[in-house]
LOVEX-891605 format. One record per residue (C-alpha): x, y, z. Coordinates in steps of 0.5 Angstrom, whole numbers. Layout:
LOVEX-891605
X, Y, Z
...
END
This chain:
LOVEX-891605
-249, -393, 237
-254, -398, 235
-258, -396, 229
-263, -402, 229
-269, -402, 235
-274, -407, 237
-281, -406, 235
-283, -405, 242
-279, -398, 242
-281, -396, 235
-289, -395, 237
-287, -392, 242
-282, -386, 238
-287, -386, 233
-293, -382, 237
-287, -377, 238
-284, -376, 231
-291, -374, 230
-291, -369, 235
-285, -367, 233
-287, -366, 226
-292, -362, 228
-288, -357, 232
-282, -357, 225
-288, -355, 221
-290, -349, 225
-282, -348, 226
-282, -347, 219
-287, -343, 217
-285, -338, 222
-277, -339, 221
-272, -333, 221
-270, -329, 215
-264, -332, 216
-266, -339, 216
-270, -339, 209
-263, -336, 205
-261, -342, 208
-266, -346, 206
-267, -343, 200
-259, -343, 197
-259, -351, 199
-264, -352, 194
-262, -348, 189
-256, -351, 188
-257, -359, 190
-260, -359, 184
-253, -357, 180
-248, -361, 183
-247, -369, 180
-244, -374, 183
-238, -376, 178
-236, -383, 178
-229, -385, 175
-227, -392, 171
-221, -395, 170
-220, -400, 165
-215, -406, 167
-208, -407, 164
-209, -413, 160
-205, -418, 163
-201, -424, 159
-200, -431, 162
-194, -435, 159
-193, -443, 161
-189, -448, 159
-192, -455, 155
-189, -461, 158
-191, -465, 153
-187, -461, 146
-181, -462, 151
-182, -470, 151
-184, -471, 144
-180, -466, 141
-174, -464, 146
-170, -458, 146
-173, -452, 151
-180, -451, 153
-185, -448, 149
-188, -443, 151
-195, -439, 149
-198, -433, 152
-205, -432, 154
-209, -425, 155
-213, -424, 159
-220, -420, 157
-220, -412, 159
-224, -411, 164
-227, -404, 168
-226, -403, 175
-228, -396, 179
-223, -392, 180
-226, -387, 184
-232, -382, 186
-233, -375, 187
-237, -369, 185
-238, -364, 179
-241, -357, 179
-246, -355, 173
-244, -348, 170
-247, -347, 164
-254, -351, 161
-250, -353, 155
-247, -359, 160
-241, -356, 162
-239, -359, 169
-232, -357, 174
-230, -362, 177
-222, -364, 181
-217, -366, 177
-214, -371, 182
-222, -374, 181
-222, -375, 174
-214, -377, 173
-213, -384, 171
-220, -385, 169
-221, -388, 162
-229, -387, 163
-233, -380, 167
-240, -383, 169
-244, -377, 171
-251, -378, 175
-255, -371, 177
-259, -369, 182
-265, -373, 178
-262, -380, 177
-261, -379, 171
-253, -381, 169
-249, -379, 162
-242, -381, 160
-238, -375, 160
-233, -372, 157
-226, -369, 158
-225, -362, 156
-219, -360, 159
-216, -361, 166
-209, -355, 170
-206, -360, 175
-204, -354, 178
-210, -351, 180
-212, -358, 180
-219, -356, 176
-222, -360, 170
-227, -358, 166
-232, -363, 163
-238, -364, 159
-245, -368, 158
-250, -368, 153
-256, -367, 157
-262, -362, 157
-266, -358, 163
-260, -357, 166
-259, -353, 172
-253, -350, 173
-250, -346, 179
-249, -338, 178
-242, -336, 178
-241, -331, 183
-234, -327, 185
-230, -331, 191
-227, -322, 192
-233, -321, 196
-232, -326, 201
-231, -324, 207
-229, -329, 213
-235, -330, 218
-239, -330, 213
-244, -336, 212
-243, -341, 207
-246, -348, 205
-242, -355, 202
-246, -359, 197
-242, -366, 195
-243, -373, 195
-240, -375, 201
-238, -383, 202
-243, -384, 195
-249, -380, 200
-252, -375, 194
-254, -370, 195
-251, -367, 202
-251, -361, 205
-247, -359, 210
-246, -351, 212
-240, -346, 216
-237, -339, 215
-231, -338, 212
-225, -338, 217
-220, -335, 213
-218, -332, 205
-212, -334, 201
-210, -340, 205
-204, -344, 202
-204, -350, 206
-197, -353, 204
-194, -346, 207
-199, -347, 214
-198, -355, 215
-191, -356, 211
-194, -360, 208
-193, -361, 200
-199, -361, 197
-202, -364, 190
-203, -356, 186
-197, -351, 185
-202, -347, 185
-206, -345, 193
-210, -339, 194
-216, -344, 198
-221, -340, 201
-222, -345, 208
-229, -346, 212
-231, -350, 217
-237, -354, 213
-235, -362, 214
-232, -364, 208
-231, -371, 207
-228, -376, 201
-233, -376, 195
-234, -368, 196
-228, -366, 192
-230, -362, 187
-237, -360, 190
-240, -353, 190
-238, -348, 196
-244, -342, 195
-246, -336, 198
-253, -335, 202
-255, -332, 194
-254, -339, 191
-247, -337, 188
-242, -341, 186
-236, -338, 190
-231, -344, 190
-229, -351, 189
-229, -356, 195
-222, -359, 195
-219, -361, 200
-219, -362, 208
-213, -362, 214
-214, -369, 217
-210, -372, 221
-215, -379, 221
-216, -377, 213
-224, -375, 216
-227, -368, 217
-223, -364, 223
-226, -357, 222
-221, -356, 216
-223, -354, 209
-221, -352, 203
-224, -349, 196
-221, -347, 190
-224, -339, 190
-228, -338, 183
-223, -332, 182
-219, -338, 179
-224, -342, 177
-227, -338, 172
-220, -335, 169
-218, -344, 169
-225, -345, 165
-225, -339, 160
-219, -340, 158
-220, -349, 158
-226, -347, 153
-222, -342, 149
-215, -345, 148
-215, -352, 151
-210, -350, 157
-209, -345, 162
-206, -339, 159
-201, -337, 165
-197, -331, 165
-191, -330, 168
-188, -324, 172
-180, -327, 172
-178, -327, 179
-176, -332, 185
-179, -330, 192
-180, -331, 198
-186, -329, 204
-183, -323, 208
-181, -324, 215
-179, -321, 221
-173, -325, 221
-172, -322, 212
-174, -315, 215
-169, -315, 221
-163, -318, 217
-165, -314, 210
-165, -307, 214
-173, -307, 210
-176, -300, 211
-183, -298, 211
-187, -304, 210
-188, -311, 215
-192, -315, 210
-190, -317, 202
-187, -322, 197
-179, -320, 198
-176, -320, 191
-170, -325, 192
-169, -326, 185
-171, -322, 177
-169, -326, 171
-167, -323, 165
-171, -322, 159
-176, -322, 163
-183, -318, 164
-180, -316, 172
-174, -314, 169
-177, -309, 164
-181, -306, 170
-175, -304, 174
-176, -308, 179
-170, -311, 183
-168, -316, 188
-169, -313, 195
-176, -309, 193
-183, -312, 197
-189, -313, 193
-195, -310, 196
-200, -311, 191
-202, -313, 184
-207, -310, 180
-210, -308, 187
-210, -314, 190
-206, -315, 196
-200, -319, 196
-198, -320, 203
-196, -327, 202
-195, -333, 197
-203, -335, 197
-205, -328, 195
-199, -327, 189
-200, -334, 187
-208, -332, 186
-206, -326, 183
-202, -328, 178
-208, -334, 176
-212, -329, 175
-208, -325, 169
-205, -328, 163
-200, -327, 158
-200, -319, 154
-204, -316, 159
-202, -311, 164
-201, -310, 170
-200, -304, 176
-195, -308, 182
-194, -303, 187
-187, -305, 193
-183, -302, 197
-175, -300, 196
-170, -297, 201
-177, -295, 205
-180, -292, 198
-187, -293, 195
-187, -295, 188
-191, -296, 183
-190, -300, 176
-194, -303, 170
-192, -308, 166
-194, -312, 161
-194, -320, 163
-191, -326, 159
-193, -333, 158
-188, -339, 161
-184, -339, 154
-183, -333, 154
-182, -331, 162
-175, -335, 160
-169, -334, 164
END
């Protein structure tokens, strides 16, 4: 597609940009309801989401040469002297970062600002900072940051649980370095684990994605994904692709994770993960059919319970079916994996599952990976 016309057929589109300057302005005036919490939640959150650059500094590297001259005079083995060469700072990468809290706090990737030696951080206003590392959980791949700035505006967290698909949403990022960009969609799906649905391993343990349809594209990793509210509902991070561009396919980090990965950052350092003690699989048909399962077509097959472990207190066995975990469905990994980041260690929890075609219900006390041993 050409970009750059002659100046003959630009005077001629002028006259009828005007015009169509014209009719927008009436458009606007007169938009829907619906358009203007369109309007209204991009603005809103433009202005809380920076882009993030990423520096590297260079492996120093070491030149050794042999001097012909000390070999003639002298003889024996060539001599042999090292020169080092000056560090020098290359661009690692470039993504995106969500303002959360007017102190500077700022919820980035983990997979953008790992390797990075420096964080650049330029807001909405142009006005750049250095940033520093909080904290960082590659298994939910989210790192927390931090900037010294004022008149900050930072997005309102709100609650991924109240999502529903269908439901609109907009993606602001800084795709291919262009700052600032809104694109829009509607929530295709909830407790997506992309590694299960592609058999492909991704980068996070942890997957519980809420997928869209908003264009995603490098450089939005770490971006905001909001509500027509304005709140922060998730963490743009990855797409399906096979061209490595947009195809219809995007995926967010839920703030239901997020908000517990970022209390605990600010509070411990790392990610309190707690622990039920069990090895498990997606109930199928097939596991229904050769288990001779009762009651129940949907839920996380106990194939395992390790000893010493806050399952095995619970009574809970190999061939039971998790159906819920404080509420929460767990009708497939996604859903337990979500459900498990959201506890930590020493809290209880209510598990609801099946045995023999029985109802059950269990409250247990979770434990931390150390003390979830086998």
């Amino acid at each position: 597609m050409k970009i750059i016309k002659t100046l003959a057929a630009s005077v001629a589109v002028v006259a009828v940009a005007m015009c169509a300057v014209s009719m927008v302005s009436s458009r606007i005036s007169s938009a829907p309801a619906g358009q203007e919490e369109f309007i209204t939640a991009a603005e809103s959150a433009i202005n809380g989401v920076v882009s993030v650059k990423c520096y590297a500094s260079s492996t120093p590297q070491y030149y050794s040469y042999d001097d012909p001259f000390m070999e003639f005079f002298f003889g024996g083995a060539p001599q042999r002297r090292q020169q080092q060469q000056e560090p020098q700072e290359r661009p690692l990468g470039l993504g995106s970062g969500v303002i959360i809290s007017t102190d500077g706090y700022i919820v980035t990737n983990n997979h953008v600002i790992d390797g990075a030696d420096r964080l650049e951080v330029t807001l909405n206003d142009n006005r750049c900072f250095e940033a520093e590392v909080i904290g960082s959980d590659p298994a939910t791949d989210l790192a927390l940051i931090k900037i010294e700035a004022d008149d900050l505006h930072p997005i309102k967290m709100g609650d991924s649980e109240d999502l529903r698909v269908g439901e609109w949403v907009l993606a602001v990022g800084n795709p291919f370095g262009f700052t600032s960009t809104v694109t829009s969609g509607i929530v295709s799906a909830k407790g997506r684990n992309i590694s299960a649905s592609t058999q492909h391993r991704a980068g996070a343990s942890i997957e519980s994605y809420i997928q869209t349809d908003a264009a995603l594209n490098a450089g939005n990793s770490g971006g905001a994904l909001v509500n027509l509210d304005g709140e922060l509902v998730g963490i743009n991070t990855a797409i399906y692709s096979q061209t490595g561009n947009y195809a219809g396919c995007s995926f967010a980090i839920p703030t239901s994770i997020v908000s517990k990965v970022v209390a605990d950052i600010q509070d411990y350092g790392t990610v309190q993960r707690a622990r039920l003690g069990i090895e498990f699989v997606e109930l199928t048909p097939e596991i229904i059919r050769e288990e001779g399962i009762e009651g129940v077509n949907a839920g996380i097959y106990v194939a395992r319970v390790h000893r010493r472990t806050a399952a095995k207190e619970a009574g809970l066995d190999e061939g039971d079916v998790i159906t819920s975990i404080n509420g929460h469905p767990t009708h497939n990994i996604a859903q337990i994996q979500e459900a498990m980041a959201k506890c930590s260690p020493g809290q209880k929890a209510t598990i609801e599952y099946y045995r023999d075609g029985t109802p059950l219900t269990s409250t247990v006390t979770l434990r931390s990976d150390e003390q979830a041993s086998r």
